[in-house]
C-alpha positions in Angstrom: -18.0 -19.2 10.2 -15.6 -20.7 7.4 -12.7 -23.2 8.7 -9.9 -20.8 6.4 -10.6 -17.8 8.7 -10.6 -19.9 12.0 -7.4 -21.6 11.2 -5.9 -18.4 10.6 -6.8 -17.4 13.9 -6.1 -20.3 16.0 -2.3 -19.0 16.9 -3.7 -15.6 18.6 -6.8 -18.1 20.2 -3.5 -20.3 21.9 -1.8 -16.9 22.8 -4.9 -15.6 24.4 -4.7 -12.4 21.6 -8.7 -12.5 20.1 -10.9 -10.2 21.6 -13.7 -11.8 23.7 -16.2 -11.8 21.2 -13.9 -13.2 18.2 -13.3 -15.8 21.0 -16.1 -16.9 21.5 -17.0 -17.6 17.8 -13.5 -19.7 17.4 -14.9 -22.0 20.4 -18.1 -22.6 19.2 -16.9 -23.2 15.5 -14.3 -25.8 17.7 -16.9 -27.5 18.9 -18.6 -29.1 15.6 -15.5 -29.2 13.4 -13.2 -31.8 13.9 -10.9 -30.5 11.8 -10.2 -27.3 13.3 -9.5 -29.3 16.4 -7.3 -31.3 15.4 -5.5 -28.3 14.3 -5.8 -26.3 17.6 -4.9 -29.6 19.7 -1.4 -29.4 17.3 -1.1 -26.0 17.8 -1.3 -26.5 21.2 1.3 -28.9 21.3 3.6 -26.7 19.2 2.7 -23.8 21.9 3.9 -26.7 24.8 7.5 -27.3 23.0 8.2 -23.8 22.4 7.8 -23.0 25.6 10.4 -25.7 27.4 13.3 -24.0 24.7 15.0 -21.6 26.7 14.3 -17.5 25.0 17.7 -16.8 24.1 18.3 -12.5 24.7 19.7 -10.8 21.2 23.2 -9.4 21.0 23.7 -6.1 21.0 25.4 -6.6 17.3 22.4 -8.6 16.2 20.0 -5.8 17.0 21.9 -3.6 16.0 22.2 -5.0 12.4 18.5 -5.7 12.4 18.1 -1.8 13.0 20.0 -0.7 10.4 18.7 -3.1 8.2 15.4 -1.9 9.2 16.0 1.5 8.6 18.0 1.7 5.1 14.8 -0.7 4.2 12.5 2.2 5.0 14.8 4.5 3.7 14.2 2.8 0.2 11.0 2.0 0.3 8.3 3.4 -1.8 5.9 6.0 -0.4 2.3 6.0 0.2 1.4 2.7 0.4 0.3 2.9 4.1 -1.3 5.8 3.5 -3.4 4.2 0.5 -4.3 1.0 2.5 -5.4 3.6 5.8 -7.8 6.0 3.2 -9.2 2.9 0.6 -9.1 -0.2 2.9 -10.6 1.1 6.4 -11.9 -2.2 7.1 -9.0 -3.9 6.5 -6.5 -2.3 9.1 -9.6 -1.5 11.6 -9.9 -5.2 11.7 -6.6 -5.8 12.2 -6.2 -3.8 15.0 -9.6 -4.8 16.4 -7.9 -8.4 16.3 -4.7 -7.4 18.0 -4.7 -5.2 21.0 -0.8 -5.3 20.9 -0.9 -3.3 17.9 -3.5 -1.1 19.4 -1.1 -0.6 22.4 1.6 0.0 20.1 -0.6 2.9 18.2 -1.3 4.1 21.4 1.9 4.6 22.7 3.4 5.9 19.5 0.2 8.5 19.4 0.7 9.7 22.9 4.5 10.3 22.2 3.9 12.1 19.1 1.6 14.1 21.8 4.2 15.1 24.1 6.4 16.1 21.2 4.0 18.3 19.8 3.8 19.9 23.4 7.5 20.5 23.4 7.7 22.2 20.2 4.7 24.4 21.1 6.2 25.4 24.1 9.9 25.8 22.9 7.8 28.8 20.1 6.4 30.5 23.2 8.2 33.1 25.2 8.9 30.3 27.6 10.7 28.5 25.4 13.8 30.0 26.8 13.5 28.3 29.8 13.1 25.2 27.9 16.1 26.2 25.7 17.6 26.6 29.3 17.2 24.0 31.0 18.9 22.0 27.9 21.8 23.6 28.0 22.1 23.2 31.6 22.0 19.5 30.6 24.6 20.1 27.7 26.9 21.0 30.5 26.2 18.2 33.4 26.0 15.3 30.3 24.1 12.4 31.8 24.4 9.0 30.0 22.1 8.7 27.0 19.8 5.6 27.0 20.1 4.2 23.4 16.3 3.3 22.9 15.5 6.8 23.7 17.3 8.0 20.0 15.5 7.5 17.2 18.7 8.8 14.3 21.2 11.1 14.3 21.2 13.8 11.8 24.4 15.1 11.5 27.9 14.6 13.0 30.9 17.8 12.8 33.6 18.2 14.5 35.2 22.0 14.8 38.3 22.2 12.4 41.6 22.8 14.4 40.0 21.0 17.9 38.7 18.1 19.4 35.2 19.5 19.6 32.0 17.6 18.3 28.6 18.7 17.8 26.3 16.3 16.9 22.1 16.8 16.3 20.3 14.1 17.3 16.2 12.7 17.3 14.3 11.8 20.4 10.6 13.0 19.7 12.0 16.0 18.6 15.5 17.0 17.3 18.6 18.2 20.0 21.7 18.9 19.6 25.1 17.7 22.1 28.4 19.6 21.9 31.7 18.7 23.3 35.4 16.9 23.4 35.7 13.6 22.0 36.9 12.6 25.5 33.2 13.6 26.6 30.9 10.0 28.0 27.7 11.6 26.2 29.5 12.7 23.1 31.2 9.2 22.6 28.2 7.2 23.2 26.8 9.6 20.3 28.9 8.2 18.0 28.9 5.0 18.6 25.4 4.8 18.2 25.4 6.8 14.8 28.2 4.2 14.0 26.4 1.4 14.2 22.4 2.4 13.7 22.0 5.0 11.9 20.8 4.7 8.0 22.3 7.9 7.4 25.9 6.3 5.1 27.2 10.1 5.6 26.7 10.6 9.3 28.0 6.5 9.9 31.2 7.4 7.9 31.6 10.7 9.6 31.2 9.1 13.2 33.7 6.1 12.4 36.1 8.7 10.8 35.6 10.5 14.7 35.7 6.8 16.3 39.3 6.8 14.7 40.8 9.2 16.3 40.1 6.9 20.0 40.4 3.6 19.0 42.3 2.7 22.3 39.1 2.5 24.2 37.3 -0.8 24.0 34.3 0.0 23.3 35.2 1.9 20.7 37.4 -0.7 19.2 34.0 -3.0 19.6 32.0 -0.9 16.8 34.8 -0.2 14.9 35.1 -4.1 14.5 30.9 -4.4 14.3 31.2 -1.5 11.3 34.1 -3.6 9.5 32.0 -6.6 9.5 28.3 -5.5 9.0 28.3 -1.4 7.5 27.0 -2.2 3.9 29.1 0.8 2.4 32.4 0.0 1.8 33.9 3.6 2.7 32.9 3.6 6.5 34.3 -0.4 6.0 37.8 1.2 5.0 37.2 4.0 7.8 37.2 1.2 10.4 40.1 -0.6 9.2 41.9 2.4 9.2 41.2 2.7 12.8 42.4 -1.2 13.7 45.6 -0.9 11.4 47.3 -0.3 14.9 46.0 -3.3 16.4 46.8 -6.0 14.1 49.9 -7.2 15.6 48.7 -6.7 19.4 45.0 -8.0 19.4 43.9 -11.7 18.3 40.4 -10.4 17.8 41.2 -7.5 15.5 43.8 -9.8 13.1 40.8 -13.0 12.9 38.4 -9.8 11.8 40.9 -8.4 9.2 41.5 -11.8 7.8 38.0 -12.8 7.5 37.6 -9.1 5.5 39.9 -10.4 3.3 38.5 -13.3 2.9 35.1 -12.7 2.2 34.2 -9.0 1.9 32.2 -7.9 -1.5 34.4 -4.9 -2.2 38.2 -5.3 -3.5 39.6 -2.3 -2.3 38.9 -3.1 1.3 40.2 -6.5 1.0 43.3 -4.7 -1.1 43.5 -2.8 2.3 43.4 -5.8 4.8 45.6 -7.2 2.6 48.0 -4.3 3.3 47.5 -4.2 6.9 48.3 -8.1 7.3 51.7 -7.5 5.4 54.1 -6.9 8.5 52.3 -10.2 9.8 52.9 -12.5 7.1 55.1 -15.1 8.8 52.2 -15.8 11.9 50.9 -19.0 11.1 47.0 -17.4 10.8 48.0 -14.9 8.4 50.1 -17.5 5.9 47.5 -20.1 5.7 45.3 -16.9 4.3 47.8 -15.8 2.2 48.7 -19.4 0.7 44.9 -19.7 -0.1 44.4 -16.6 -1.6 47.5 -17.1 -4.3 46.1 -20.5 -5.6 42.9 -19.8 -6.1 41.8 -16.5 -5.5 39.4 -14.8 -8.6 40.6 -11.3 -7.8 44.1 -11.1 -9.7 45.6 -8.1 -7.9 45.1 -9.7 -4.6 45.9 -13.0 -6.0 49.6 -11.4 -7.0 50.0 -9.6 -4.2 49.3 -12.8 -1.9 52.3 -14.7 -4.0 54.5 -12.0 -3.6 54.2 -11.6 0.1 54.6 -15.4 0.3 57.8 -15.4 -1.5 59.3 -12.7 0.8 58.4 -15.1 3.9 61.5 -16.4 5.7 61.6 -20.4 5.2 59.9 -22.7 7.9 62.1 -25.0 9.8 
């Protein structure tokens, strides 16, 4: 057995993660290589520090960003190559997943719920599907909280002209569908999940443009703020701001958020907007210091005019 292969392997021999067979090859290799011990004994010790450091839990933001990163990287990414490496390269990914049995759980997990899926859907066609069809609306009328992990995207987001009434279609294993008010627990936790996961730029800007309409309600003001500072399309940016304009003056948290917009986001028609909505506070210190750096050096020269204009109108300082 060549040292290249066991090397490779020695992280999943340390995490216990080679099948018993794969195992026992690493050990015997171990035993007349010095060099391959010398690199499990420091892999070991790596193993041994990492596991005083305390695991520190994601924030919800963070995983949420990852998400959506994850998803509008799928979303672009070409087509077919799994499907090439799983016809021409059997070997390869048969080996892989003989060498991980996480994955293997994973496949089987994912497998089984396609499964169930395909169960619902064949019993939803049947004459029984009423009862199915049922049984959700009965739901639709008793909401219950939504767990979050237990969506996989939302697919479209309307509300009824004239009304306060939302339907949204959303994906578990298979697609439903939730009507009602915007005052609704099920309906609002909806949105803010399209708001902040969903690689869908139509159905994020739609459910900020509905998260607007409530922005009293902390929570809500929460992903408004996560949508300012992480959405990558500057529309459903400018959707959220228009939701905070009310809170500049009043919230701490919302004004440090606007400001750093201005500061540092990519699109000059947001920051043109933050710059707007930090007008009435132009004398708080904060918001001056901004402003004073933005006319001396800033490259945009709208902004940059706009900032020595609102400084000149500034009472003096005693």
């Amino acid at each position: 057995m060549k040292c290249d292969w066991v090397q490779q392997n020695i992280v999943f021999y340390v995490y216990n993660e080679l099948e018993d067979d794969a195992r026992y090859e690493v050990e015997q290799h171990l035993a007349r290589c010095p060099e391959c011990a010398a690199e499990l004994k420091l892999t070991r010790k790596l193993h041994a520090t990492l596991s005083q450091s305390p695991v520190a839990e994601p924030t919800p933001n963070f995983v949420a960003a990852s998400r959506m990163r994850l998803q509008e990287a799928l979303e672009t990414a070409e087509q077919g190559g799994i499907l090439h490496r799983l016809i021409f390269e059997p070997m390869t990914w048969l080996r892989q997943i003989r060498m991980s049995p996480a994955l293997a759980a994973v496949i089987f997990i994912v497998g089984f719920g396609g499964g169930i899926g395909a169960t619902y859907n064949y019993l939803a066609n049947r004459g029984d599907g009423g009862t199915l069809a049922a049984a959700e609306h009965s739901t639709n009328n008793s909401p219950t909280p939504i767990e979050a992990s237990a969506i996989t995207g939302i697919r479209s987001v309307t509300q009824e002209p004239g009304s306060n009434q939302v339907s949204i279609k959303y994906d578990t294993v298979s697609t439903q569908e939730a009507q009602g008010s915007l005052n609704d627990q099920r309906i609002q936790q909806l949105l803010l999940f399209a708001a902040r996961n969903n690689f869908n730029t139509g159905v994020r800007m739609d459910s900020v443009d509905l998260l607007t309409q409530a922005p009293n309600e902390t929570h809500v003001r929460e992903a408004l703020l996560y949508a300012l500072h992480n959405d990558t399309n500057p529309g459903v940016r400018l959707k959220a701001l228009e939701g905070l304009s009310g809170f500049v003056k009043a919230d701490t948290q919302v004004r440090d958020a606007v400001l750093q917009t201005l500061i540092s986001d990519a699109n000059s028609g947001v920051r043109m907007q933050a710059l707007h909505m930090v007008e009435p506070m132009k004398a708080d210190s904060s918001v001056r210091s901004v402003l004073t750096k933005l006319s001396a050096s800033d490259e945009n020269v709208s902004i940059r005019t706009q900032a020595r204009t609102m400084i000149t109108q500034m009472p003096e300082m005693d």
